[in-house]
DSSP file (Angstrom, degrees, kcal/mol; ACC not computed):
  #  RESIDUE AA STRUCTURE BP1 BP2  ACC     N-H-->O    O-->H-N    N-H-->O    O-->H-N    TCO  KAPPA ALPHA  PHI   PSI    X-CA   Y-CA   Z-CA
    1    1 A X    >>        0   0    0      0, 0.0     3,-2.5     0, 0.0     4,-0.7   0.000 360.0 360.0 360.0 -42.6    0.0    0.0    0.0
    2    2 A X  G >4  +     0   0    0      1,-0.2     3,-0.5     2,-0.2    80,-0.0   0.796 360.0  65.1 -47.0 -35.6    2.7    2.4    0.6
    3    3 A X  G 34 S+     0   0    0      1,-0.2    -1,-0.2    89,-0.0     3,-0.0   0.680 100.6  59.7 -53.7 -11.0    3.7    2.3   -3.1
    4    4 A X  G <4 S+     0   0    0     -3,-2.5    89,-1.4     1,-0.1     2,-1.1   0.781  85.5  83.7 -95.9 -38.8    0.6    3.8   -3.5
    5    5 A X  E <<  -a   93   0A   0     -4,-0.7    89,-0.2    -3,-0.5     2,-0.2  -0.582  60.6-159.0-106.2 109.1    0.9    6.8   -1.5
    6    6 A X  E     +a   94   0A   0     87,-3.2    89,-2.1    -2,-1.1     3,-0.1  -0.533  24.7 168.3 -59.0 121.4    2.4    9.8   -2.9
    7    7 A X  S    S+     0   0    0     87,-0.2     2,-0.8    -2,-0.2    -1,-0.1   0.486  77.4  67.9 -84.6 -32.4    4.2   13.3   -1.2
    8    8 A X     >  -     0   0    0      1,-0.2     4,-1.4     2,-0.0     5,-0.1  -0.732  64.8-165.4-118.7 135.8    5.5   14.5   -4.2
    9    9 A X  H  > S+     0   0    0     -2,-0.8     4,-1.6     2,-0.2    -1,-0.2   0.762  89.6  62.5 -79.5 -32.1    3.1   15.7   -6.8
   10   10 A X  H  > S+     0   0    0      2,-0.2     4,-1.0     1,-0.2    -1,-0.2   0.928 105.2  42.5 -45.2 -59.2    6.1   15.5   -9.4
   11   11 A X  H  > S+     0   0    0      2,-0.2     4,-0.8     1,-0.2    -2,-0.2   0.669 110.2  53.8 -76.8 -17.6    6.6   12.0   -9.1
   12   12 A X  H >X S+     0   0    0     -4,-1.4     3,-1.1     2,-0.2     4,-1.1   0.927 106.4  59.0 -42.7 -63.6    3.0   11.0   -9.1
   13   13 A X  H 3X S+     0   0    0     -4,-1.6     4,-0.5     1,-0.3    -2,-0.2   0.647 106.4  42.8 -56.1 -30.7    2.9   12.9  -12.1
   14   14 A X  H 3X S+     0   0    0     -4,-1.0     4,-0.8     2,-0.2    -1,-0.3   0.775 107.6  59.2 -88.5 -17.0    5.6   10.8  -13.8
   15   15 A X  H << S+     0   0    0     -3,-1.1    -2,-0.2    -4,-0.8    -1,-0.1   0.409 108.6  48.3 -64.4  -8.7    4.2    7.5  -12.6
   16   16 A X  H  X S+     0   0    0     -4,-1.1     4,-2.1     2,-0.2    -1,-0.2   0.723 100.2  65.4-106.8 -12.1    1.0    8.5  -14.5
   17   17 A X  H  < S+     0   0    0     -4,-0.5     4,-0.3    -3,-0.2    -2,-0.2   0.825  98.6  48.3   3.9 -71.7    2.7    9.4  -17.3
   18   18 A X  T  < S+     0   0    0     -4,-0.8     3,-0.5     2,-0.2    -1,-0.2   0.786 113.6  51.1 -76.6 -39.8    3.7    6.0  -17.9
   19   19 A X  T >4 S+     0   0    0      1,-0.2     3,-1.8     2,-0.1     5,-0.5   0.992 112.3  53.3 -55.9 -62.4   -0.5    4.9  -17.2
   20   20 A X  T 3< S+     0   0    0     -4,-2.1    -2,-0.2     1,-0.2    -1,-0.2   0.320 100.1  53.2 -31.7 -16.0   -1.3    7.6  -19.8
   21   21 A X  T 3  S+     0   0    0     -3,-0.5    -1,-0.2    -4,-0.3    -3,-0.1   0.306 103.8  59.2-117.3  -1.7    0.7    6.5  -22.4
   22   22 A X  S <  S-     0   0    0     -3,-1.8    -2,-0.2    -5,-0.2    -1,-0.1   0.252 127.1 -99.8-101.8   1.3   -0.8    3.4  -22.0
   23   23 A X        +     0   0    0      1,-0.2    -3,-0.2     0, 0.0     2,-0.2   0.866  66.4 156.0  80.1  26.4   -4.2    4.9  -22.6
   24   24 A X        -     0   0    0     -5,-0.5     2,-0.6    -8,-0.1    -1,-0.2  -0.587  40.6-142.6 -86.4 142.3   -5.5    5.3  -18.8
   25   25 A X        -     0   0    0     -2,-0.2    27,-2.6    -6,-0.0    28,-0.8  -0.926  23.5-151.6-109.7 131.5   -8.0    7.8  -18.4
   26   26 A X  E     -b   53   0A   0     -2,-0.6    85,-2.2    26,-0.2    86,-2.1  -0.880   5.4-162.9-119.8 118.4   -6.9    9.5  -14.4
   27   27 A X  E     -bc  54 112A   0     26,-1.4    28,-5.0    -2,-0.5     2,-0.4  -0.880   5.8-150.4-111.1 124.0   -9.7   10.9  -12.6
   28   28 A X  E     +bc  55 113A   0     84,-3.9    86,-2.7    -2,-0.7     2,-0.3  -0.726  21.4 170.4-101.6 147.7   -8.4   13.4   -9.5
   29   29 A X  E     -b   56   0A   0     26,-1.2    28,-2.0    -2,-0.4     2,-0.4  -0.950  12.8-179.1-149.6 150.4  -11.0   13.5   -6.3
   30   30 A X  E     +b   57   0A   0     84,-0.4     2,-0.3    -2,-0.3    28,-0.2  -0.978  20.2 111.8-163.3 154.5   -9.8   15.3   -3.0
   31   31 A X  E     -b   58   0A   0     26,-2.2    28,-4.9    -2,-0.4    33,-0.1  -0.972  64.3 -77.1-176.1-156.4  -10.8   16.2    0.5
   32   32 A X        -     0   0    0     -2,-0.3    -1,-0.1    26,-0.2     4,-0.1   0.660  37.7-155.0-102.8 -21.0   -9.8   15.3    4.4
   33   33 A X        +     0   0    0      1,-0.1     3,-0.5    -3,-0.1    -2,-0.0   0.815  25.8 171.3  70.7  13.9  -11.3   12.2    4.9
   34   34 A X  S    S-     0   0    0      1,-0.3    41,-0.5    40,-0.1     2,-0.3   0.814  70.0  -6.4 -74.2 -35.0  -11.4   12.8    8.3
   35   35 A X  S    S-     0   0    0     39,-0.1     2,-0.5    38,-0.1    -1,-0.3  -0.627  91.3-123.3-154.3  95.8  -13.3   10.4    9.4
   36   36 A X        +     0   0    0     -3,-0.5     2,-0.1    -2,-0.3    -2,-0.0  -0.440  34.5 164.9 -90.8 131.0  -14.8    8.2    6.5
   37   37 A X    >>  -     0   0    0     -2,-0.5     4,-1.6     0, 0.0     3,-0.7  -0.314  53.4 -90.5-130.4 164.2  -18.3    7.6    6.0
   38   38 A X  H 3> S+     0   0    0      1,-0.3     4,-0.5     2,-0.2    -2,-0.1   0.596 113.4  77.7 -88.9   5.8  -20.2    6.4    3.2
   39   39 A X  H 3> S+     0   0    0      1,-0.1     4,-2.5     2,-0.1    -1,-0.3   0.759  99.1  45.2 -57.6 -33.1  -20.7    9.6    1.9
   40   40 A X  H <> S+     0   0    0     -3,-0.7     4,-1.0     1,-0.2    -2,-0.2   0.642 108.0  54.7 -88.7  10.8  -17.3    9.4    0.7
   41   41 A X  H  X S+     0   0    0     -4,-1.6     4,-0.7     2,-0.2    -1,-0.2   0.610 105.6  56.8-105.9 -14.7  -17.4    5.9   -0.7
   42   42 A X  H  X S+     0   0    0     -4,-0.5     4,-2.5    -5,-0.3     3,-0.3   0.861 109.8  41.5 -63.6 -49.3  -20.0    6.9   -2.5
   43   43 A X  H  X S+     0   0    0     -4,-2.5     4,-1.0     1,-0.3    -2,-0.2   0.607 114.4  50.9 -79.1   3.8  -18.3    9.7   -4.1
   44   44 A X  H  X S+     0   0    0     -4,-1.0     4,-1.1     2,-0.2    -1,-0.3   0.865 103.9  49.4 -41.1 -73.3  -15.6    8.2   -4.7
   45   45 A X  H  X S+     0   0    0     -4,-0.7     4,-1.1    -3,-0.3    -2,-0.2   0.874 110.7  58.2 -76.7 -65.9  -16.7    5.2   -6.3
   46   46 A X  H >< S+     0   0    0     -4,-2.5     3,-2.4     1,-0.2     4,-0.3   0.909 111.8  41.8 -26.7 -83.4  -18.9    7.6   -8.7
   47   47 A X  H >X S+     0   0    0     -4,-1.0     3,-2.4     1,-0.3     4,-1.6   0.847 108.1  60.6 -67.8 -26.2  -15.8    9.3   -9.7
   48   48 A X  H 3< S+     0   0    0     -4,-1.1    -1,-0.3     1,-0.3    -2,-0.2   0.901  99.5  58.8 -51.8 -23.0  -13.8    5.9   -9.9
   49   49 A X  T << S+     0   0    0     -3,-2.4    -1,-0.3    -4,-1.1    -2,-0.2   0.617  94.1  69.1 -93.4 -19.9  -16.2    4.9  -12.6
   50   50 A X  T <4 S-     0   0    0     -3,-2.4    -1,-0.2    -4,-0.3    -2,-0.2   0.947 112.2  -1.6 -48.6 -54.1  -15.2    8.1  -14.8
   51   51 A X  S  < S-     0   0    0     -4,-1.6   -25,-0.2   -27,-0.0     3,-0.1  -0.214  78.9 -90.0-117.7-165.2  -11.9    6.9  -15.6
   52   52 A X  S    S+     0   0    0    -27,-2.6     2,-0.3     1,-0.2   -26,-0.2   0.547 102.8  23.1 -99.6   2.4   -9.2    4.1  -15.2
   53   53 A X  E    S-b   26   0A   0    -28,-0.8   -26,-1.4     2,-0.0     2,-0.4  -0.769  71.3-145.1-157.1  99.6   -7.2    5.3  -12.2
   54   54 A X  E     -b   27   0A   0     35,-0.4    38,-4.8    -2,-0.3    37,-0.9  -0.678   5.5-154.4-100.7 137.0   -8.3    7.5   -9.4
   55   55 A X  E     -bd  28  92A   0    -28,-5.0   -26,-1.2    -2,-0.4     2,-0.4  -0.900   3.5-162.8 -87.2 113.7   -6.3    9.8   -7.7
   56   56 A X  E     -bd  29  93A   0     36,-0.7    38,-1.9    -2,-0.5     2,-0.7  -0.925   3.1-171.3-122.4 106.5   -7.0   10.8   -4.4
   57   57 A X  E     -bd  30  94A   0    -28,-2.0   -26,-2.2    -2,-0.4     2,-0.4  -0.830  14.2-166.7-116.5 131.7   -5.4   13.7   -3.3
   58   58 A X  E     -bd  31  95A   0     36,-5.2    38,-2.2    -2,-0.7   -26,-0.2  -0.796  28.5-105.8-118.5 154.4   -6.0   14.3    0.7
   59   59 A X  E     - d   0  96A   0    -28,-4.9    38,-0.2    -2,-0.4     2,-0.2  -0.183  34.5-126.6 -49.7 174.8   -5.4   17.2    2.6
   60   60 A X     >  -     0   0    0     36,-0.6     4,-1.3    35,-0.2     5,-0.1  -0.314  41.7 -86.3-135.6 169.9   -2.1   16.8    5.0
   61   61 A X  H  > S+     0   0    0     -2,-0.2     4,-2.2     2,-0.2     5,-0.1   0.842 129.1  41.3 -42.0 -59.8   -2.7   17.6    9.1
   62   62 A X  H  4 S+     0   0    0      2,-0.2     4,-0.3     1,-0.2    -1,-0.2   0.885 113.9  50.3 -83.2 -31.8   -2.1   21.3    9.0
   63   63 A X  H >>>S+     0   0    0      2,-0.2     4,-3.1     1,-0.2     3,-1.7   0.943 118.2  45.2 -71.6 -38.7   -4.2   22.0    5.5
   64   64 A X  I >X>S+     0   0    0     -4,-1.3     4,-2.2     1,-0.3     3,-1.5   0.970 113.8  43.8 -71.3 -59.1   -7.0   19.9    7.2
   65   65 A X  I 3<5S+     0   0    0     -4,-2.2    -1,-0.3     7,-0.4    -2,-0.2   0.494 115.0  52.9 -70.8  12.3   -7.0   21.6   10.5
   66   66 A X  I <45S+     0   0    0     -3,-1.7    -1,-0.3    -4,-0.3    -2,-0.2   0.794 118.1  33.6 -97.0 -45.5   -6.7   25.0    8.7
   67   67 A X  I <<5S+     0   0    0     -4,-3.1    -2,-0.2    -3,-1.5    -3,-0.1   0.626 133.6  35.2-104.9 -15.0   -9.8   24.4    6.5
   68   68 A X  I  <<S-     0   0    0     -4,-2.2    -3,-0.2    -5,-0.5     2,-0.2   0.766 103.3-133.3-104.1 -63.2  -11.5   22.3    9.7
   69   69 A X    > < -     0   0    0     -5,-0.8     3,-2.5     3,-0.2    -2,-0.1  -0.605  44.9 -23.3 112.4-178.9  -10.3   24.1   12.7
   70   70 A X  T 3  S+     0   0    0      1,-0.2     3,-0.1    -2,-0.2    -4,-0.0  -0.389 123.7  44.2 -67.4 139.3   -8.8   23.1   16.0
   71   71 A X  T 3  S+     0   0    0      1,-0.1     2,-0.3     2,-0.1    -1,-0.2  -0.138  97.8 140.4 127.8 -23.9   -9.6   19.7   17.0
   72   72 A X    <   +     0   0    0     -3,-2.5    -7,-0.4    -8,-0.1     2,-0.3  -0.629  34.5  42.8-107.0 158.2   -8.9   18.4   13.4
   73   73 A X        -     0   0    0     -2,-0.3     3,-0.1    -9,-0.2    -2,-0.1   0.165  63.5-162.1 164.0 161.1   -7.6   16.2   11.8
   74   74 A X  S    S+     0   0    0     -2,-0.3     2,-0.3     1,-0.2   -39,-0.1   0.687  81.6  14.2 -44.0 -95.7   -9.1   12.9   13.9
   75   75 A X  S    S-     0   0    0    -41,-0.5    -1,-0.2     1,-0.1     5,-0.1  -0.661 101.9 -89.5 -97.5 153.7   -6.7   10.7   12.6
   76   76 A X    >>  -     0   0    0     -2,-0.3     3,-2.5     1,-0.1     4,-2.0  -0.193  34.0-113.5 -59.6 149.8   -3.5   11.5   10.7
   77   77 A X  H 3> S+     0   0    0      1,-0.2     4,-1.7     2,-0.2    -1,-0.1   0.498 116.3  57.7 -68.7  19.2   -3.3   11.9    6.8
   78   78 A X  H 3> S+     0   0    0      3,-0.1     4,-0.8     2,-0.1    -1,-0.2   0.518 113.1  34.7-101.7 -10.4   -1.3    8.9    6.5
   79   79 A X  H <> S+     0   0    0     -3,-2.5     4,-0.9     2,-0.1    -2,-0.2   0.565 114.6  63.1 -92.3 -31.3   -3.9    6.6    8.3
   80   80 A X  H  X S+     0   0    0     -4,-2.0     4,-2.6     2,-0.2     3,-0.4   0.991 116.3  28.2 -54.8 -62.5   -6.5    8.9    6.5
   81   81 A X  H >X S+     0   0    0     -4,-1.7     4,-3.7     1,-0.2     3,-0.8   0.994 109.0  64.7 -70.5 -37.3   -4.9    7.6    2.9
   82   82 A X  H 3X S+     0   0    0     -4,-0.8     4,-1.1     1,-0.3    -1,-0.2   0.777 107.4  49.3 -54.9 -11.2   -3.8    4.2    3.8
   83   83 A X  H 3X S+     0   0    0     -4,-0.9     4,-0.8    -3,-0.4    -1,-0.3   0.885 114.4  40.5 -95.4 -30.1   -7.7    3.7    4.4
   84   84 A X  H X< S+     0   0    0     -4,-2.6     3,-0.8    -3,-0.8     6,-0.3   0.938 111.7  57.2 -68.1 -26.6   -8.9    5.0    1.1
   85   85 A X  H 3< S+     0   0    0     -4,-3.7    -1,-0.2     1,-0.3    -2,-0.2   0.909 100.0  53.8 -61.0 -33.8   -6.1    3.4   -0.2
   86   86 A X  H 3< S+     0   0    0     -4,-1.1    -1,-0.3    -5,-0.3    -2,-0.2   0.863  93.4  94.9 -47.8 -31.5   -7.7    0.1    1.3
   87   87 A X  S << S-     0   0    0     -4,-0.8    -3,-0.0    -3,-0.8   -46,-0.0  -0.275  82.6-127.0 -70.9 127.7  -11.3    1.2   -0.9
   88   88 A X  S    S+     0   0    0      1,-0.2    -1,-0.1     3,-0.0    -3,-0.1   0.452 103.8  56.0 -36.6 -13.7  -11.4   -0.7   -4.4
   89   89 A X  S    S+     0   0    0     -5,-0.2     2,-0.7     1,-0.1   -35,-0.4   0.636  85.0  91.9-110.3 -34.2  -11.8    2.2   -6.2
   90   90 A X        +     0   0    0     -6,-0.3    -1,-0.1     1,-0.1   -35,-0.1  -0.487  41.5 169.0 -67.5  82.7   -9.1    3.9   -5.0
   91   91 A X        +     0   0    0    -37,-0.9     2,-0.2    -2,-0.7   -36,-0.1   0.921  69.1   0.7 -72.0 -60.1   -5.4    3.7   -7.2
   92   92 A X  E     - d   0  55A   0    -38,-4.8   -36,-0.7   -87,-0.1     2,-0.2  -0.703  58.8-153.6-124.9 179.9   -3.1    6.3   -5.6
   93   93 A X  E     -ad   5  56A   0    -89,-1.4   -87,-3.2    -2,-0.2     2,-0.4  -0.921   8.5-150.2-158.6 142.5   -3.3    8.8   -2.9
   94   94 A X  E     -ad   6  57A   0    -38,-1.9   -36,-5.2    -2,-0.2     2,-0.7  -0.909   8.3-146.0-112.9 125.7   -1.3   12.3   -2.5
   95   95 A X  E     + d   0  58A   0    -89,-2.1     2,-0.3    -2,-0.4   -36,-0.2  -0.907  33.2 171.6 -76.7 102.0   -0.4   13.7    0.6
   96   96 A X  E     - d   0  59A   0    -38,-2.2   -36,-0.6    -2,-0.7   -33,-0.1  -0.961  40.9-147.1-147.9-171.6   -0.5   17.3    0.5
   97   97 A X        +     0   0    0     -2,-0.3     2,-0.1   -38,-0.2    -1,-0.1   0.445  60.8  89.4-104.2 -18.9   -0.4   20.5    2.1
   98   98 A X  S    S-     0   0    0      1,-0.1    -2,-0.1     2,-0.1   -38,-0.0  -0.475  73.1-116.7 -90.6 165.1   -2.6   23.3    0.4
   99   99 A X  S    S+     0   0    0     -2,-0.1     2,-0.2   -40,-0.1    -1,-0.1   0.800 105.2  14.7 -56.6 -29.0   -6.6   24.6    0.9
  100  100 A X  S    S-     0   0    0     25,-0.1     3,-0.4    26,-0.0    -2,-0.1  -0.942  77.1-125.7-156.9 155.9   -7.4   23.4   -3.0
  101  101 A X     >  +     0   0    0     -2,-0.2     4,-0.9     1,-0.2     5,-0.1  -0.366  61.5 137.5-126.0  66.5   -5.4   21.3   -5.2
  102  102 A X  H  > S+     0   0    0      2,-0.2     4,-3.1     1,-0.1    -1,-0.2   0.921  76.1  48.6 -47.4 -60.3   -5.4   24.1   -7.8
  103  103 A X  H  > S+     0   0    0     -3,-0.4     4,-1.1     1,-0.2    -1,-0.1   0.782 107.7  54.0 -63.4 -14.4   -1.3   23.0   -8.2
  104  104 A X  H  > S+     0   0    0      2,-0.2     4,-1.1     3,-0.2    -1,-0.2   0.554 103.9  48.5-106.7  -5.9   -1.8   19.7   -8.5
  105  105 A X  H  X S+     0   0    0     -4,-0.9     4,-4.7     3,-0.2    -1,-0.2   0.834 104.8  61.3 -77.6 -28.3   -4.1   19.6  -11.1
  106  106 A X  H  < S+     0   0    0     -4,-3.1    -2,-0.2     1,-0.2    -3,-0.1   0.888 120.5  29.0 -67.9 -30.8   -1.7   22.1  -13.1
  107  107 A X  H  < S+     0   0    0     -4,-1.1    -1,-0.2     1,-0.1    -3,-0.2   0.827 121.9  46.3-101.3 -12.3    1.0   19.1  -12.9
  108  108 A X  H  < S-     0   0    0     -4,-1.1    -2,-0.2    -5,-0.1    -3,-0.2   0.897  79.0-165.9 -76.6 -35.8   -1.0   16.0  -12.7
  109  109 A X     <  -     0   0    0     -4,-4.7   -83,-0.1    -5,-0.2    -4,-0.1   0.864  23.5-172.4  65.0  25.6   -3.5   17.4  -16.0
  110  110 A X        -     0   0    0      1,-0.1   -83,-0.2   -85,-0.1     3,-0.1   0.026  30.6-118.7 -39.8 170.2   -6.2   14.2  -14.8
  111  111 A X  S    S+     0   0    0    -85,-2.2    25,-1.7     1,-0.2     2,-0.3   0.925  91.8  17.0 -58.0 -61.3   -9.0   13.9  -17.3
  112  112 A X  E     -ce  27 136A   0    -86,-2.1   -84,-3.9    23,-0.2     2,-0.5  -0.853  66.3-150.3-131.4 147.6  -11.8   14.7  -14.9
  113  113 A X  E     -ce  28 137A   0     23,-3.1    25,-2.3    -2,-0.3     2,-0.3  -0.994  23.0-160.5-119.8 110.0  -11.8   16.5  -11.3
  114  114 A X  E     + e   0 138A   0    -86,-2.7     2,-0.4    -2,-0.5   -84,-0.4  -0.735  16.6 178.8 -98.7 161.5  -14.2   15.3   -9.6
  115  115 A X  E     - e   0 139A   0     23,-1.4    25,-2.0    -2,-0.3     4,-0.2  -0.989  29.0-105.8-165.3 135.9  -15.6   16.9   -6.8
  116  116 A X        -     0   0    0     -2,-0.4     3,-0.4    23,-0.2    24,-0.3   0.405  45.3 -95.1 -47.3-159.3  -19.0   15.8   -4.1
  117  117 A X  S    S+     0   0    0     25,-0.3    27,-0.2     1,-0.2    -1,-0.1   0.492 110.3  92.4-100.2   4.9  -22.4   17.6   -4.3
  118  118 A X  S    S+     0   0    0     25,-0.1     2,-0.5     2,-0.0    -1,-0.2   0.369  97.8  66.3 -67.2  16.9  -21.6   20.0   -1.5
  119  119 A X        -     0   0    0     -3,-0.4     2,-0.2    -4,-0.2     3,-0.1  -0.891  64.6-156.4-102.8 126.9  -20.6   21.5   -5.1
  120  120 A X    >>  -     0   0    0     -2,-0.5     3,-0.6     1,-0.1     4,-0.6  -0.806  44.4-111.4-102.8 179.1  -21.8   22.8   -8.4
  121  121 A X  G >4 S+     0   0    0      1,-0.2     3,-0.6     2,-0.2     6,-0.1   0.815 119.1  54.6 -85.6 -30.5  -19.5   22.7  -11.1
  122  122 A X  G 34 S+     0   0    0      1,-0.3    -1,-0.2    -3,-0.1     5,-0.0   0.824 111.1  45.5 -66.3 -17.7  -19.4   26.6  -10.9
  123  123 A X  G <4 S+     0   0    0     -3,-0.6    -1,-0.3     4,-0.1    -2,-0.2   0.516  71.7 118.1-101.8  -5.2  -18.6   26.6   -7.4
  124  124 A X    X<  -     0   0    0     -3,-0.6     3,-2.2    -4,-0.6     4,-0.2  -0.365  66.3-136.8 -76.3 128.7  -16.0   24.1   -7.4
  125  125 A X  T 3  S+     0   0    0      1,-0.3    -1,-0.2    -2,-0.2     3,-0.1   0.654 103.0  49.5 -53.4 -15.8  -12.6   26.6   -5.9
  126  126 A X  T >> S+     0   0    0      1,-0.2     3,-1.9     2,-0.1     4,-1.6   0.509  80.2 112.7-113.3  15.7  -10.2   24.9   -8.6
  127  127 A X  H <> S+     0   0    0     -3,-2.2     4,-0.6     1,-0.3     5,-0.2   0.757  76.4  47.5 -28.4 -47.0  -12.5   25.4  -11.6
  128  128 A X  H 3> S+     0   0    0     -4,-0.2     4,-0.6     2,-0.2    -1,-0.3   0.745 112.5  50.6 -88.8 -25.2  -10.6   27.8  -13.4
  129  129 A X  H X> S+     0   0    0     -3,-1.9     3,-1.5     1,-0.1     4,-0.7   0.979 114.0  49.0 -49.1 -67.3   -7.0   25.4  -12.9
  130  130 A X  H 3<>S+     0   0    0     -4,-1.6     5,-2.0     1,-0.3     4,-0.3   0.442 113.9  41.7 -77.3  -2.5   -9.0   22.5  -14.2
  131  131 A X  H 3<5S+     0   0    0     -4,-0.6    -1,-0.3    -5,-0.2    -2,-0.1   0.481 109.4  60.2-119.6 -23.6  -10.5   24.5  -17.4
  132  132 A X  H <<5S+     0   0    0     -3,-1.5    -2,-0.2    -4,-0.6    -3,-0.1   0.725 109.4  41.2 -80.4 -22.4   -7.1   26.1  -18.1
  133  133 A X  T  <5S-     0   0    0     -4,-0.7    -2,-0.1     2,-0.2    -3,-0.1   0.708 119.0-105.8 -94.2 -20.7   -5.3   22.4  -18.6
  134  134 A X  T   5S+     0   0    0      1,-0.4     2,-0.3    -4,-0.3    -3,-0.2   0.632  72.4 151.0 100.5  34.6   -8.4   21.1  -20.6
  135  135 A X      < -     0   0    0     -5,-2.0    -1,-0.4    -6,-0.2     2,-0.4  -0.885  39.5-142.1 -90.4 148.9   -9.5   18.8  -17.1
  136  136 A X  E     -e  112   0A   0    -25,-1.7   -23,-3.1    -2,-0.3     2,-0.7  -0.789  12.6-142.8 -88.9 140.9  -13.4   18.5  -17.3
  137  137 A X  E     -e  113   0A   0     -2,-0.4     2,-0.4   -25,-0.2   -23,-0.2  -0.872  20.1-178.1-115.7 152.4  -14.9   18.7  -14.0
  138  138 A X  E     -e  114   0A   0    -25,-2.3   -23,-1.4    -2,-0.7     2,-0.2  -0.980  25.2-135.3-143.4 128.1  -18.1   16.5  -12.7
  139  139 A X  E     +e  115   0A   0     -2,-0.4     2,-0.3   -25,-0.2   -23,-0.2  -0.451  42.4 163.4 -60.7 133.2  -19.9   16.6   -9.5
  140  140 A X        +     0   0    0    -25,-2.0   -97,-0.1   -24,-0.3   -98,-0.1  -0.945  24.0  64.9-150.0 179.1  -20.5   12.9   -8.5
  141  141 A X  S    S-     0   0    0     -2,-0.3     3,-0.1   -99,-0.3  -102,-0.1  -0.039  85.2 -41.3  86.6 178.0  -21.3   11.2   -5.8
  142  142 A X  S    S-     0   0    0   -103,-0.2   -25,-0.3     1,-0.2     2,-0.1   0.164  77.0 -76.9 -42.5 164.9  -25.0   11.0   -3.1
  143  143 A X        -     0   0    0      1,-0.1     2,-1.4   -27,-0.1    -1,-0.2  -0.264  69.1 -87.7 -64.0 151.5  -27.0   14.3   -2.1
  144  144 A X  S    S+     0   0    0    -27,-0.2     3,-0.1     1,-0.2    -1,-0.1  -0.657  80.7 140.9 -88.7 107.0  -24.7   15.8    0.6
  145  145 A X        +     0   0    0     -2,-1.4     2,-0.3     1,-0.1    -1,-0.2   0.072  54.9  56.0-133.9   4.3  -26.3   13.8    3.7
  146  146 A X        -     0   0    0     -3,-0.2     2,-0.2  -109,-0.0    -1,-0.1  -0.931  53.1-178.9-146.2 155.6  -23.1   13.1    5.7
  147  147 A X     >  -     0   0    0     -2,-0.3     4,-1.8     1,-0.1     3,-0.4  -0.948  35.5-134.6-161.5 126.8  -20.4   14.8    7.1
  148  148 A X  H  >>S+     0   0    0      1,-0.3     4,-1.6    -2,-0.2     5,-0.5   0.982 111.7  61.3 -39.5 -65.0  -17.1   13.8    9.1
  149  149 A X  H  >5S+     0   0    0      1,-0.2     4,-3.6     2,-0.2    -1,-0.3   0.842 104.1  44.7 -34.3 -43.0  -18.3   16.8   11.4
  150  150 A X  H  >5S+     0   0    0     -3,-0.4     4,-3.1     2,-0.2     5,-0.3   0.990 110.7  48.9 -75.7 -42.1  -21.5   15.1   12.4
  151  151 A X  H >X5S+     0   0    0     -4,-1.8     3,-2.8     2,-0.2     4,-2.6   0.971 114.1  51.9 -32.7 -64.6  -20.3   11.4   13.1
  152  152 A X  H 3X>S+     0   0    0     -4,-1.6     4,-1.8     1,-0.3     5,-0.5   0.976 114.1  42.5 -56.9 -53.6  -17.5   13.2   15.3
  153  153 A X  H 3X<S+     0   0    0     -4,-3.6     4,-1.6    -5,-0.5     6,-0.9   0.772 116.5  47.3 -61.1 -12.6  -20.4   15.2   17.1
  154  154 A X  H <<5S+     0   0    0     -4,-3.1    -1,-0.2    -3,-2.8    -2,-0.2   0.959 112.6  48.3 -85.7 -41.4  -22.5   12.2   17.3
  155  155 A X  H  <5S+     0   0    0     -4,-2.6    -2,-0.2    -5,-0.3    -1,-0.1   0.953 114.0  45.2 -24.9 -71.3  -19.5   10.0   18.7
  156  156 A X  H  <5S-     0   0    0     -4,-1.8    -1,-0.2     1,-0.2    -2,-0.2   0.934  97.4-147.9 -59.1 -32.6  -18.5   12.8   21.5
  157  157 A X     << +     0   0    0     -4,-1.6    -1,-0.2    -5,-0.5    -3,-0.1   0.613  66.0 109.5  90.9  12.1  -22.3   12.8   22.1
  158  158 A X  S    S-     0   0    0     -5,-0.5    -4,-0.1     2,-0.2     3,-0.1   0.735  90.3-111.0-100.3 -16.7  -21.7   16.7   23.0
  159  159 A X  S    S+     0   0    0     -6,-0.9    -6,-0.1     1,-0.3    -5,-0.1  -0.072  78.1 122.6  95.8 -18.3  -23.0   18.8   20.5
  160  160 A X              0   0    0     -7,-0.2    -1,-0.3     1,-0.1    -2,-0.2  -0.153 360.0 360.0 -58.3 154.2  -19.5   19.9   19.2
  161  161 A X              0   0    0     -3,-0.1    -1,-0.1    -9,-0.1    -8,-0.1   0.596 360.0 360.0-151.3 360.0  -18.2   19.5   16.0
């Protein structure tokens, strides 16, 4: 599993190269994962079904607790990917460190960025990356009906989230 899991967005980028040239269609998907729920295995699974290889690029500890707030991350992103990496649908996974992964679509190029329905395609933040490389992007996955935040709140049983 570890082969799987990417820090450098360069070297992903040449290891799909070498898919691509083989005629693999790479579908990019991203979030925190924080605590995974079958909202994301739906969307997931949706976007797997675009292409031949999904990319899963998940926020790092500090991007997530930046974009989340104190108390997150749950678990660390490296138990975060090594469980999507567990998911059938799931090829590779990228660790990284920014709010949007505007740069990593400008060096991966996937086909499609997909992104959940807490989206529209206009609203998605890297729209204008993914339209500048020629990536399509497609909303996929369930009506947005889960959320890490509510599991955690139901877990602590406090009302926090």
């Amino acid at each position: 599993m570890k082969d799987r899991l990417y820090r450098d967005v360069e070297k992903l980028a040449r290891d799909l190269d070498e898919k691509r040239r083989r005629g693999a269609r790479v579908v990019l998907a991203n979030g925190c994962f924080d605590i995974l729920h079958v909202g994301h295995v739906r969307y997931l699974e949706e976007a797997a079904a675009l292409g031949d290889l999904l990319v899963v690029a998940v926020n790092d500890d500090d991007s997530t607790r930046g974009l989340k707030g104190d108390g997150r991350p749950v678990m660390p992103g490296e138990e975060r990917a090594e469980l999507l990496l567990a998911l059938r649908c799931v090829d590779r996974c990228l660790l990284f460190g920014a709010p949007t992964v505007d740069e990593i679509i400008r060096i991966l190029r996937p086909d499609i960025h997909a992104k959940g329905t807490d989206y529209t395609v206009d609203t998605v933040p890297e729209i204008e990356s993914a339209r500048a490389v020629g990536t399509r992007t497609v909303i996929t996955g369930d009506r947005k009906s889960h959320a890490s935040r509510d599991v955690i709140r139901k877990v602590r049983g406090d009302g926090r989230s």
